[in-house]
Residue, then its C-alpha position, 0 to 999 in steps of 0.5 A: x919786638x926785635x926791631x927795638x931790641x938794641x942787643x939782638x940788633x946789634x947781635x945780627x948786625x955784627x954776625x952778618x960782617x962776620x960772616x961775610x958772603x953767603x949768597x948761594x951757600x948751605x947754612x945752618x944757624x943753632x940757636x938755644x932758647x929766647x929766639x922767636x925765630x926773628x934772627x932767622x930771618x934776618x939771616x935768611x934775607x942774605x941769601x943762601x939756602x938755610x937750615x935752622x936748629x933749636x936746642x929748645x921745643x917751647x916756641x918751635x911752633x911759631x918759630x916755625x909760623x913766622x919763618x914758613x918753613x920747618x925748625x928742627x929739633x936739635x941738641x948739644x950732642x947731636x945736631x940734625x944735619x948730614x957730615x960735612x953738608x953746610x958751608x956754613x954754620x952760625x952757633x948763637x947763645x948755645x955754648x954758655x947753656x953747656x956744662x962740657x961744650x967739647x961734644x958741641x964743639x965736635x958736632x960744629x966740626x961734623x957738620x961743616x964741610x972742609x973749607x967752610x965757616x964755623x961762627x960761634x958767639x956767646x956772652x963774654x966770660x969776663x967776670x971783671x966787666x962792671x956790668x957783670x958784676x953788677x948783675x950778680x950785686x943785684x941778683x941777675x946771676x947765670x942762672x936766671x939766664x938758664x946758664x952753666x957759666x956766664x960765658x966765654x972768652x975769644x982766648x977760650x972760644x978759639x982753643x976749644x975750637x982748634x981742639x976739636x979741629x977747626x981753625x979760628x981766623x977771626x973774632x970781635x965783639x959788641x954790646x958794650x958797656x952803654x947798651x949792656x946796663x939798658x939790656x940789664x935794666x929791661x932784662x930785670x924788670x921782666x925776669x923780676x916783675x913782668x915775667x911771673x906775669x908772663x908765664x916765663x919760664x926760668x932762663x926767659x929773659x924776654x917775651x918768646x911767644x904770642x901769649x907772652x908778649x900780650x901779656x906785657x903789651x902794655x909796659x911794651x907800649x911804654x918801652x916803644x916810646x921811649x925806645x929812641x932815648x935808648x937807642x940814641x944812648x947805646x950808641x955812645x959804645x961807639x966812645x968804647x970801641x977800644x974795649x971788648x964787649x959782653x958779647x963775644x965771637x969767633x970764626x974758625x974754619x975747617x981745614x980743607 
């Protein structure tokens, strides 16, 4: 599934440039619900020594199943790491579910050591963007994402981070225009339809367990084959590189 998710793709693609160099590294990656542990290990085949944390219990267990090693429960106010003990830290999709996200933002600070890379990404709180306006025209609002506000900008992202102390050295963005109105096509038909099948839970916009996924394999099936047309339109963003895109991230580094 993740392999034919065009966002999620794209999402690991461009933390990874972000990033940079890993290799050898203490890294934590954060992650808040709709996560079938599939990111982690993309980022795990950089190299590194890996740490994961999720904010949310439902699907800890084959998170746990897939990636082979121990997911840690974790919370906004409270990440399960030692002071200054990773040289990295990627936070994915967590800022947006905060009504204060300062404690958070304070505990990215703890946990990295002086010198090391803190990546924070989240939709882009633009509320003037044609396809955010759409979801909300259609009854896609924040909350049937399991959001406290539909996102952030880089301009909020980096002064939140030089609040708490940390330093932004360099942004970016993707998922533009093409590929957020196919996520927001696929993402209505589950939460409207498929997901009431599924089971979901509200905040679900996408099969997270086993028993979800083959509750819907079917319309999956569908979905794989005309998966190429898709992707072949969602690189038409390539026409839009001059514009930000719906999702957004900032690199901060803690001083040394």
């Amino acid at each position: 599934m993740f392999d034919r998710s065009l966002k999620k793709r794209q999402k690991v693609d461009h933390l990874r440039k972000l990033v940079g160099d890993i290799g050898g590294r203490r890294c934590l990656l954060i992650t808040n619900g709709d996560n079938t542990g599939a990111m982690n290990v993309r980022f795990r085949e950089l190299g590194g020594e890996w740490t994961w944390v999720e904010n949310e219990s439902d699907h800890l267990n084959e998170m746990e199943e897939l990636l082979g090693e121990t997911v840690r429960r974790g919370s906004p106010s409270s990440i399960p790491a030692e002071d200054a003990s990773q040289d990295a830290v990627i936070s994915i999709d967590v800022h947006e579910h905060l009504e204060d996200c300062r404690p958070f933002n304070q505990e990215l600070f703890r946990v990295v050591r002086p010198g090391g890379l803190v990546v924070v990404s989240t939709p882009n709180g633009n509320p003037r963007k044609p396809v955010t306006m759409l979801k909300n025209l259609i009854g896609m609002t924040k909350q049937h994402y399991g959001h406290q506000v539909i996102g952030y900008t880089i301009v909020e992202h980096e002064a939140m981070l030089r609040e708490v102390g940390l330093e932004p050295i360099r942004s970016g963005s993707y998922s533009r225009f093409f590929t957020e109105t196919i996520e927001l096509a696929i993402n209505f038909a589950y939460v409207k339809v498929l997901g009431r099948k599924a089971g979901a839970k509200a905040g679900t916009i996408a099969p997270t367990s086993n028993a979800q996924m083959r509750s819907v394999g079917a319309q999956y099936r569908l979905y794989t084959l005309a998966f190429p047309v898709l992707h072949a339109l969602s690189r038409l963003d390539r026409l839009l590189s001059f514009t930000t895109g719906y999702a957004v991230s900032v690199a901060a580094q803690r001083p040394e």
